[in-house]
Phi, psi and omega in degrees: 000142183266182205259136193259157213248162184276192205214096147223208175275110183264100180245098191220089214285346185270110214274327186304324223266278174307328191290307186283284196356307208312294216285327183300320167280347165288311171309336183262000179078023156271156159272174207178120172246131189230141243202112202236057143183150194304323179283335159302294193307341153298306186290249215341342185252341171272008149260346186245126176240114176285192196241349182198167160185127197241132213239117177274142173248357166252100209238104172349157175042280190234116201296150197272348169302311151314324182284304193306349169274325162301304188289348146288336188278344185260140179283355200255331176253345207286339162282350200283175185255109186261125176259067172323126155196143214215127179263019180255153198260306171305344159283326196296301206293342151335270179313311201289315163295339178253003164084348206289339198232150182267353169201159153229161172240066194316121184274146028263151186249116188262157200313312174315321202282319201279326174308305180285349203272302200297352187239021170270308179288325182278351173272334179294321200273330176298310204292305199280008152240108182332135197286110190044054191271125180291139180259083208247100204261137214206116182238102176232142186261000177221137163326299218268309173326287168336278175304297192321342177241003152299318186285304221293281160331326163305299257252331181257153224239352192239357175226163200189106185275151166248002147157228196199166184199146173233014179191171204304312176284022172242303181313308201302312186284329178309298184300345178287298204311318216263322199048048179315173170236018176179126177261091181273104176245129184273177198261082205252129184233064182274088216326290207295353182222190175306162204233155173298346176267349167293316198290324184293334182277316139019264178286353181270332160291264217293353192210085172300321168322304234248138195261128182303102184227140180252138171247099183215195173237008194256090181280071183220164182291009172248334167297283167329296167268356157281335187304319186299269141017318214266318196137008192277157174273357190185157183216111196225122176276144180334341195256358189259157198333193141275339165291306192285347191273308188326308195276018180264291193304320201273338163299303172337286221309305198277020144090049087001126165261135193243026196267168206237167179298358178264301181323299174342295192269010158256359178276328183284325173301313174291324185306277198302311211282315213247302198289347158308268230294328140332292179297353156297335218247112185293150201281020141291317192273003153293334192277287166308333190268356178288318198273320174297337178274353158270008115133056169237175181267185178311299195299345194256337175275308144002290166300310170302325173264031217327064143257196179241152179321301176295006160240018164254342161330294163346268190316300169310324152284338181295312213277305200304315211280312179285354176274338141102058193203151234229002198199115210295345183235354128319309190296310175305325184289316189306316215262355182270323192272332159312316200222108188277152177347287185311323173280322148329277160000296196253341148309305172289006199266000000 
């Protein structure tokens, strides 16, 4: 693993304003991102916790006073070294009196100044992350998770999460931005964005380093062998300890398969029972049996797929035979016992 550089924010609507921040944190051995309005800068900080960030307070949309109060209020974020600058001398002198910010600046603000206190931080990140400290990026849809395996995680001296996601389309970009060595994704199902197996097929083309572990509560055998299938290395339920999720995480980060012989022989099993069976079915008769489980008839899936009614019979005995079921309402039975909604869903499509 390679040694990693802090990481910090630039939130700055002023491009002259911003160029020197920029250089200043280059000179210092950051990597380093710039962020011209205040409400970006909210989604941004609900994928990251930067190691600095230096905070302009009259910000389009949402005011840095606001930001700067969401980054005290997050437990996750509330340690970072926040650099208030500001060209009212009465806000700075504001900001100064209520303590929130580790420095403020009436601009222009100097580059010298700014460098070293930023080349303070990078002699920190040298002592204090461990020579193959696991890097872990935690993508969950409920909060109380999120923090909760954030807090947890803090806690071990060889992992270290590094930042957060809270839907699929987030996980992706956080893992381009972070290059975790480890995506702990949870089975985030949202009508409207990517499904979890995409995003695991995702990061195993664009970002190979990072080994894919699923974390969910839904232990059931068709999750468990698309997740598997797609490229995730391991899959671990909500209910099981914190030592097996730690010693999980830590086989991921070496490039490890974590699965145990019973997950094994329920994947082979769901493979051969359902998903062979699956892999038969041409994507008309995916078409018809997606529209037959909502609970229309011939003429009407006939009219949506603007064919005739005697070829969706066809079609539909093509299904019943390959599914090894005798009846349309067997075929509804298969696919409900098999296969949870969501994967309904996207299997069909």
């Amino acid at each position: 693993m390679g040694e990693r550089k802090p990481f910090g924010l630039i939130i700055e609507d002023d491009d002259a304003a911003a160029i020197i921040f920029s250089e200043a944190l280059k000179a210092a051995g950051f990597d380093y991102e710039v962020i011209k309005s205040g409400d970006k800068s909210l989604w941004r900080l609900g994928l990251v916790a930067p190691d600095l960030v230096i905070l302009d307070i009259l910000l389009p949309h949402v005011s840095g006073i606001d930001i700067l109060g969401y980054i005290r209020s997050e437990d996750r974020l509330a340690e970072i070294m926040v650099i208030v600058v500001t060209a009212d001398r009465d806000i700075a002198d504001e900001i100064s009196e209520q303590g929130n910010a580790d420095y403020v600046f009436v601009k222009p603000v100097s580059f010298v100044r700014l460098r070293d206190i930023a080349s303070g931080i990078t002699a920190m990140e040298q002592v204090s992350e461990p020579a193959g400290c696991i890097r872990v990026l935690i993508a969950e849809d409920q909060a109380i998770v999120r923090e909760g395996l954030c807090a947890v995680i803090d806690r071990v001296d060889d992992i270290m999460v590094v930042g957060t996601a809270c839907d699929n389309v987030e996980a992706q970009a956080a893992t381009t931005k972070l290059c975790p060595d480890v995506l702990l994704l949870g089975l985030i199902t949202l009508s409207d964005g990517p499904h979890p197996r995409d995003t695991v097929a995702w990061v195993r083309e664009h970002c190979p380093e990072t080994s894919v572990l699923i974390f969910t509560a839904h232990d059931d055998d068709a999750h468990l062998s698309e997740m598997a299938y797609a490229g995730a290395v391991g899959y671990i339920a909500k209910t099981d300890n914190l030592h097996v999720l730690f010693e999980m995480i830590r086989a991921a980060a070496r490039k490890r398969t974590v699965y145990s012989g019973e997950q094994l022989m329920r994947m082979q099993r769901w493979r051969v029972n359902v998903g062979s069976r699956l892999e038969q079915l041409t994507q008309r008769e995916k078409d018809v049996l997606r529209l037959l489980m909502r609970g229309m008839g011939n003429a009407a899936i006939a009219d949506i797929l603007s064919i005739e009614a005697v070829t969706v019979a066809y079609h539909l005995s093509n299904v019943m035979a390959k599914l090894g079921v005798s009846s349309r309402a067997e075929a509804m039975a298969w696919l409900r016992d098999n296969l949870p909604y969501d994967l309904r869903s996207y299997l069909l499509r």
